[in-house]
C-alpha positions as a Markdown table, in Angstrom:
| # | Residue | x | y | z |
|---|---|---|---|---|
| 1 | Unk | 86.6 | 24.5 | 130.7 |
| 2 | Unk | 84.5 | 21.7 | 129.7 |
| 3 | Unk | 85.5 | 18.3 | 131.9 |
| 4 | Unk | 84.0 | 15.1 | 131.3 |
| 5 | Unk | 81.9 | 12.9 | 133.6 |
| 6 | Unk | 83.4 | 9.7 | 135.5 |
| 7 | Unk | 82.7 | 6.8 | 134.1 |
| 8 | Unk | 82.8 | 3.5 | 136.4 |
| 9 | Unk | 84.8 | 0.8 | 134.5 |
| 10 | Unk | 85.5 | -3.3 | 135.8 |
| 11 | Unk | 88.6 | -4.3 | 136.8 |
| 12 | Unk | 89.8 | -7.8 | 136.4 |
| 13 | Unk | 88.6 | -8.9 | 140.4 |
| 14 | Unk | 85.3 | -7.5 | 139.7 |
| 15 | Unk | 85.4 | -3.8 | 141.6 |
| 16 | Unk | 84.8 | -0.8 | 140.0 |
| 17 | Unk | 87.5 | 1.0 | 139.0 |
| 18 | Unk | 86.9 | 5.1 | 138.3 |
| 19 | Unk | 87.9 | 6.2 | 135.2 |
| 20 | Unk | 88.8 | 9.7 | 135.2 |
| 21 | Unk | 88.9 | 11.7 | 131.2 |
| 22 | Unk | 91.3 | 14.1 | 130.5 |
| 23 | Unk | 90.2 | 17.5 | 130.3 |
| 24 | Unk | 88.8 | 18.2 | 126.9 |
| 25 | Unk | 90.8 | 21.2 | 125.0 |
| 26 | Unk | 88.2 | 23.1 | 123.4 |
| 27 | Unk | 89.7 | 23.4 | 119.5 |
| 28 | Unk | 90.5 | 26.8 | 118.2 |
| 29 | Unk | 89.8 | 28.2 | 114.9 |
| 30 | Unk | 92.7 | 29.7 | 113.7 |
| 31 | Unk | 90.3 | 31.9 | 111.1 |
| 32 | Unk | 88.4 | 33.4 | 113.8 |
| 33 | Unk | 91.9 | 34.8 | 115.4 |
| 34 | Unk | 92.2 | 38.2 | 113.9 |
| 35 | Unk | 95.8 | 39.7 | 113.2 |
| 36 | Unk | 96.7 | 43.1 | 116.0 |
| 37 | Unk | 97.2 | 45.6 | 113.8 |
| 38 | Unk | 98.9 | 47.7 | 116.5 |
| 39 | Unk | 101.4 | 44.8 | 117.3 |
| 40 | Unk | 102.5 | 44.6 | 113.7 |
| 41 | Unk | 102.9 | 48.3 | 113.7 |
| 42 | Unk | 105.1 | 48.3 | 116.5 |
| 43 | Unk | 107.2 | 45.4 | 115.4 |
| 44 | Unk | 107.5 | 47.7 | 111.7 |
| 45 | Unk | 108.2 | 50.5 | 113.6 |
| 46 | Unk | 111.0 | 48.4 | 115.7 |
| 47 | Unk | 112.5 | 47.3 | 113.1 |
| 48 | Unk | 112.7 | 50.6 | 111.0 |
| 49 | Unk | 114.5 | 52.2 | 114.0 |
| 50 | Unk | 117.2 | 49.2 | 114.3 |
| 51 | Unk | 117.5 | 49.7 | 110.4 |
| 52 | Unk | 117.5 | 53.5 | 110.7 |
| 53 | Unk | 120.3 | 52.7 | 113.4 |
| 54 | Unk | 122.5 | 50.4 | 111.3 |
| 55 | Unk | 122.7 | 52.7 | 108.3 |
| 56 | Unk | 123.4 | 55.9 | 110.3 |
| 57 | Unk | 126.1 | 53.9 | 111.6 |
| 58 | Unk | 127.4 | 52.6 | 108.8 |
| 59 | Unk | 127.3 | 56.3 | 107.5 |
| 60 | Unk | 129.3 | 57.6 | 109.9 |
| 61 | Unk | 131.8 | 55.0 | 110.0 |
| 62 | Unk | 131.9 | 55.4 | 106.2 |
| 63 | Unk | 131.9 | 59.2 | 106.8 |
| 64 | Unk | 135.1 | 58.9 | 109.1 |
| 65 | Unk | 136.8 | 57.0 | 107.1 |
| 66 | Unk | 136.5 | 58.9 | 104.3 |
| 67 | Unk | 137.4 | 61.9 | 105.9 |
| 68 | Unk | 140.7 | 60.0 | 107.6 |
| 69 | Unk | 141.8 | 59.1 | 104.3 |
| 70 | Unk | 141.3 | 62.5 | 102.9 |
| 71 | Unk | 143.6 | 64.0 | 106.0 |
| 72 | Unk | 146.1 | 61.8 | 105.6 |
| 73 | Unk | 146.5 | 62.7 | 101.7 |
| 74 | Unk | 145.9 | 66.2 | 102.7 |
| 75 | Unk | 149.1 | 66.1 | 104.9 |
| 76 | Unk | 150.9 | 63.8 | 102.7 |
| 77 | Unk | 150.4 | 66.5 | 99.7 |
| 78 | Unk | 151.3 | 69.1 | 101.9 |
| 79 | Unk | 154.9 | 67.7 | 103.3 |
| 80 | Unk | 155.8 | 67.0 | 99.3 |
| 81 | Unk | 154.7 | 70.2 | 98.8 |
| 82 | Unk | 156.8 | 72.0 | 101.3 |
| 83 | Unk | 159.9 | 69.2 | 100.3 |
| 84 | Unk | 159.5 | 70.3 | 96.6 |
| 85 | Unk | 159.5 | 73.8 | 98.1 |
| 86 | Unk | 162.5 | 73.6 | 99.9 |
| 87 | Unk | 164.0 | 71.7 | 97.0 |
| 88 | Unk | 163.5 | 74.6 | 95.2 |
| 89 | Unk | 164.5 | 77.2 | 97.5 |
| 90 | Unk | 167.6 | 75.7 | 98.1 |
| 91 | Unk | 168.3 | 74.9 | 94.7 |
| 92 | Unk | 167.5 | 78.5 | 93.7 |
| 93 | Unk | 169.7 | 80.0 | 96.6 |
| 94 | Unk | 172.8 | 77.8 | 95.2 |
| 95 | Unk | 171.7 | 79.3 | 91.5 |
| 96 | Unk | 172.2 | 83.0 | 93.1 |
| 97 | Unk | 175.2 | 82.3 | 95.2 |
| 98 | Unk | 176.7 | 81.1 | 91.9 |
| 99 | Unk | 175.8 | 83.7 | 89.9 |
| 100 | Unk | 176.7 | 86.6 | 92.6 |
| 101 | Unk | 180.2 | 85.0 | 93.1 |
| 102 | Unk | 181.1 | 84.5 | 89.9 |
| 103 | Unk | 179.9 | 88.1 | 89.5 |
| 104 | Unk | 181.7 | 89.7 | 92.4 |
| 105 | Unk | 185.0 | 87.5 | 91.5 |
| 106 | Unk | 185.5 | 89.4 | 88.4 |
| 107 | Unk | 184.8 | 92.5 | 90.4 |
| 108 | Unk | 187.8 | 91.9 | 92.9 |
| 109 | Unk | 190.3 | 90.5 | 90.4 |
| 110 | Unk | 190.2 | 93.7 | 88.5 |
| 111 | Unk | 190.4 | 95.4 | 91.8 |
| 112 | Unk | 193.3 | 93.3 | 93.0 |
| 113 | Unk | 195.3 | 93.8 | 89.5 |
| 114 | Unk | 194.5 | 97.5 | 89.0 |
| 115 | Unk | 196.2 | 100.4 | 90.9 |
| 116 | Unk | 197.9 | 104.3 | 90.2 |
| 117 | Unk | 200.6 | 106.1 | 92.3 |
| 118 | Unk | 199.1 | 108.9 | 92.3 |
| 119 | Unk | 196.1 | 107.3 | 94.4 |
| 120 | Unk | 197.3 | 104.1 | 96.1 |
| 121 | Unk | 195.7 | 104.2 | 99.2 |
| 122 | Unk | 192.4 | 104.6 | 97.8 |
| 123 | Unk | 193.3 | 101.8 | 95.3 |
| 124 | Unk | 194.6 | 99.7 | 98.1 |
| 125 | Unk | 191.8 | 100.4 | 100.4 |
| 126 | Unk | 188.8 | 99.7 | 98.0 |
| 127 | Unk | 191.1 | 96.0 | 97.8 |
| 128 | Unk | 190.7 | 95.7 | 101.8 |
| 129 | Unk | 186.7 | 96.5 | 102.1 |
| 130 | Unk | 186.4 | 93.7 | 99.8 |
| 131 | Unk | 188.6 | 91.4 | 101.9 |
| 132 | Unk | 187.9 | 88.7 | 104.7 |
| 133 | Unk | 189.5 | 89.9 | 108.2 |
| 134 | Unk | 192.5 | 87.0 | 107.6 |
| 135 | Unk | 193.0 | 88.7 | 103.5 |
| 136 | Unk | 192.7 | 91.9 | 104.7 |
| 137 | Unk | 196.0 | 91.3 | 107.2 |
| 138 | Unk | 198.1 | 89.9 | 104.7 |
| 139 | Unk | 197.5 | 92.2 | 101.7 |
| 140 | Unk | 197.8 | 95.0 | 104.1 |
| 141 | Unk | 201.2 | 94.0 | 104.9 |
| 142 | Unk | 202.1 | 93.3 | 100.8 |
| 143 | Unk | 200.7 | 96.5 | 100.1 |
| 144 | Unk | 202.6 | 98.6 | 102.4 |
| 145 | Unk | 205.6 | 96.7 | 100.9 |
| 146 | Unk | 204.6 | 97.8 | 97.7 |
| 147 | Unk | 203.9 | 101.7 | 98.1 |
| 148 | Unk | 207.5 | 102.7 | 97.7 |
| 149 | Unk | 208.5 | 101.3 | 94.8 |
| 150 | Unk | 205.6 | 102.0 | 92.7 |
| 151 | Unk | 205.6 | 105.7 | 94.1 |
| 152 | Unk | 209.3 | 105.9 | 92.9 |
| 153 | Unk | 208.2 | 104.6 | 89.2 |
| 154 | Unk | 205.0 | 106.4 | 89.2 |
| 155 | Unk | 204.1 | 102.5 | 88.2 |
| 156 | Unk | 200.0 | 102.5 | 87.5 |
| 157 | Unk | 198.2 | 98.9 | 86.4 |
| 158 | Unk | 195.0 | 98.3 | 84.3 |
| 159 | Unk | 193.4 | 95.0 | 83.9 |
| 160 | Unk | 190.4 | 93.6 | 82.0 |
| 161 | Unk | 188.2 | 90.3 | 82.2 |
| 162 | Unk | 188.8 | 87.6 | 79.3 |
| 163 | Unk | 187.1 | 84.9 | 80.9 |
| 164 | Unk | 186.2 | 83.6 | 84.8 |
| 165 | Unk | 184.6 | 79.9 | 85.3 |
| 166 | Unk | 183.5 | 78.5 | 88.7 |
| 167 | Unk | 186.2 | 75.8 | 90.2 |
| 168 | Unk | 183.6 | 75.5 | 93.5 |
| 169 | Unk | 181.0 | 76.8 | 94.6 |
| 170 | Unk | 177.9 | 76.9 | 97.4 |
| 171 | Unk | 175.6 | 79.1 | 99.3 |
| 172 | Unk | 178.8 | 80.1 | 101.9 |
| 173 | Unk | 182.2 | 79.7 | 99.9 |
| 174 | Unk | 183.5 | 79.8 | 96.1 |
| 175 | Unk | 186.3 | 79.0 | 94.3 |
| 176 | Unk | 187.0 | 81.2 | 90.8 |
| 177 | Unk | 189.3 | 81.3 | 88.3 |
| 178 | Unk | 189.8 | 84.6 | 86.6 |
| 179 | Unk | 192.0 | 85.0 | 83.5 |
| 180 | Unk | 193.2 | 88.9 | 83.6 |
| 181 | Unk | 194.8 | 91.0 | 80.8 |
| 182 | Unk | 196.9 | 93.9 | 83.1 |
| 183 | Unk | 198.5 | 96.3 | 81.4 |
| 184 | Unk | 201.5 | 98.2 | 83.1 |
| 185 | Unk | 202.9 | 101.2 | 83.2 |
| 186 | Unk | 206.2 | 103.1 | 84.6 |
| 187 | Unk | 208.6 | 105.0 | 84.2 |
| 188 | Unk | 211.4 | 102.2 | 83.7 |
| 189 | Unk | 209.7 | 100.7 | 80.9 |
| 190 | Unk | 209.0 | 102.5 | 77.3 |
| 191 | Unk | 206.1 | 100.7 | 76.4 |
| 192 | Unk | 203.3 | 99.3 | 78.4 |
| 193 | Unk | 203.5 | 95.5 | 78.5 |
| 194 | Unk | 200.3 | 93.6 | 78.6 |
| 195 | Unk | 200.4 | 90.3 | 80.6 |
| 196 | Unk | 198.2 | 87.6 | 80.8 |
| 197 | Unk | 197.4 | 86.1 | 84.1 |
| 198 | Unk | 195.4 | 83.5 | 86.1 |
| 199 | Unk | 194.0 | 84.3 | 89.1 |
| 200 | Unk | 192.3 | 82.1 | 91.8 |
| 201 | Unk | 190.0 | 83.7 | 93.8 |
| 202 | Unk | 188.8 | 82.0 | 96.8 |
| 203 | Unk | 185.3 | 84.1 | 98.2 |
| 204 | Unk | 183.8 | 83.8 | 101.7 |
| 205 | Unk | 180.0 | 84.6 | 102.3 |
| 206 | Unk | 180.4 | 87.4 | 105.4 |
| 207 | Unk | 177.0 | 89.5 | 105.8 |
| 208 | Unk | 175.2 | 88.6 | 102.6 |
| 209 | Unk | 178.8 | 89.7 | 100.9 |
| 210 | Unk | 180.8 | 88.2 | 98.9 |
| 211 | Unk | 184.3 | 88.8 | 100.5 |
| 212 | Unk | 188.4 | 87.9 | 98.7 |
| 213 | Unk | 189.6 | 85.0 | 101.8 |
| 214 | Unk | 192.5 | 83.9 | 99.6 |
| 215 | Unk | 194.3 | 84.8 | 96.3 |
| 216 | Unk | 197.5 | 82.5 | 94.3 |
| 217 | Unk | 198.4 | 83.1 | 90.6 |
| 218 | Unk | 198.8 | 80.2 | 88.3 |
């Protein structure tokens, strides 16, 4: 460092004052400062990281995101699925509980209308497998009723189908009406009479069965 000499100076009342200079600041030439390559470098290299950093961030935030929203309209498809599913299912069960009680309705009116003295407790008995446990008590008690008089006549009964039609129906009980042509015969009567008849057939699901719960005539 370069300092300049003292210099003796007058004051107004005649002494000598010392006048002390400031150091002198040598001047710098800002061409002769050369650039540190490996400073630079390491301020590239700092800043690459941070933006190497910040996108790999931004990629995995993007990445989770993307893979949250494709979750949630993975289990959003799959509960409509399984709704439209069940829809179905349950739409198709009501289709075949329709169709198999309309079906067996037919069945157990002709069963119901139809019977031969010679063979009545076969008749009869077909009529009670076919039969709910609160049915099967009260036609047993009818039919018993019956066997004597149509033994004494040698009385026999045939029916036929015209038509049947759903009044109700769902995947456990059915309501249908049956409209029967029975033909009898006996002894009393020369001819065999054919009457026409309406039958209401109310069906209970028992065992994956259709099963006779009530009967009435209109």
């Amino acid at each position: 460092m370069l300092v300049a000499p003292e210099t003796e100076e007058l004051t107004s009342n005649g002494q000598a004052a010392t006048a002390v200079e400031l150091p002198v600041i040598p001047s710098v030439d800002h061409e002769e400062l050369e650039p540190d390559p490996l400073a630079d470098e390491s301020r590239q290299e700092t800043t690459s990281r941070r933006a190497s950093r910040w996108i790999a961030v931004r990629s995995w935030v993007g990445s989770n995101r993307l893979s949250s929203c494709l979750a949630v309209a993975l289990v959003v498809a799959v509960a409509l699925l399984t709704l439209a599913k069940l829809s179905m299912n349950s739409e198709s069960s009501l289709t075949s509980a329709r169709t198999s009680a309309l079906s067996a309705a037919k069945i157990y009116a002709v069963d119901l209308a139809s019977y031969n003295y010679k063979h009545l407790n076969q008749d009869f008995g077909k009529v009670l497998t076919e039969s709910t446990p609160t049915f099967k008590e009260s036609f047993s008690q009818s039919s018993e009723a019956l066997k004597t008089t149509l033994t004494r006549y040698d009385a026999s009964a045939s029916a036929k189908v015209v038509a049947a039609g759903l009044v109700s129906a769902t995947t456990s009980r059915a309501v249908v009406l049956v409209f029967l042509n029975q033909t009898v015969d006996n002894s009393i009567q020369k001819n065999k009479p054919t009457t026409e008849s309406r039958v209401e057939v109310t069906l209970l699901r028992s065992g994956g069965r259709w099963l006779v719960d009530q009967v009435s005539l209109h």
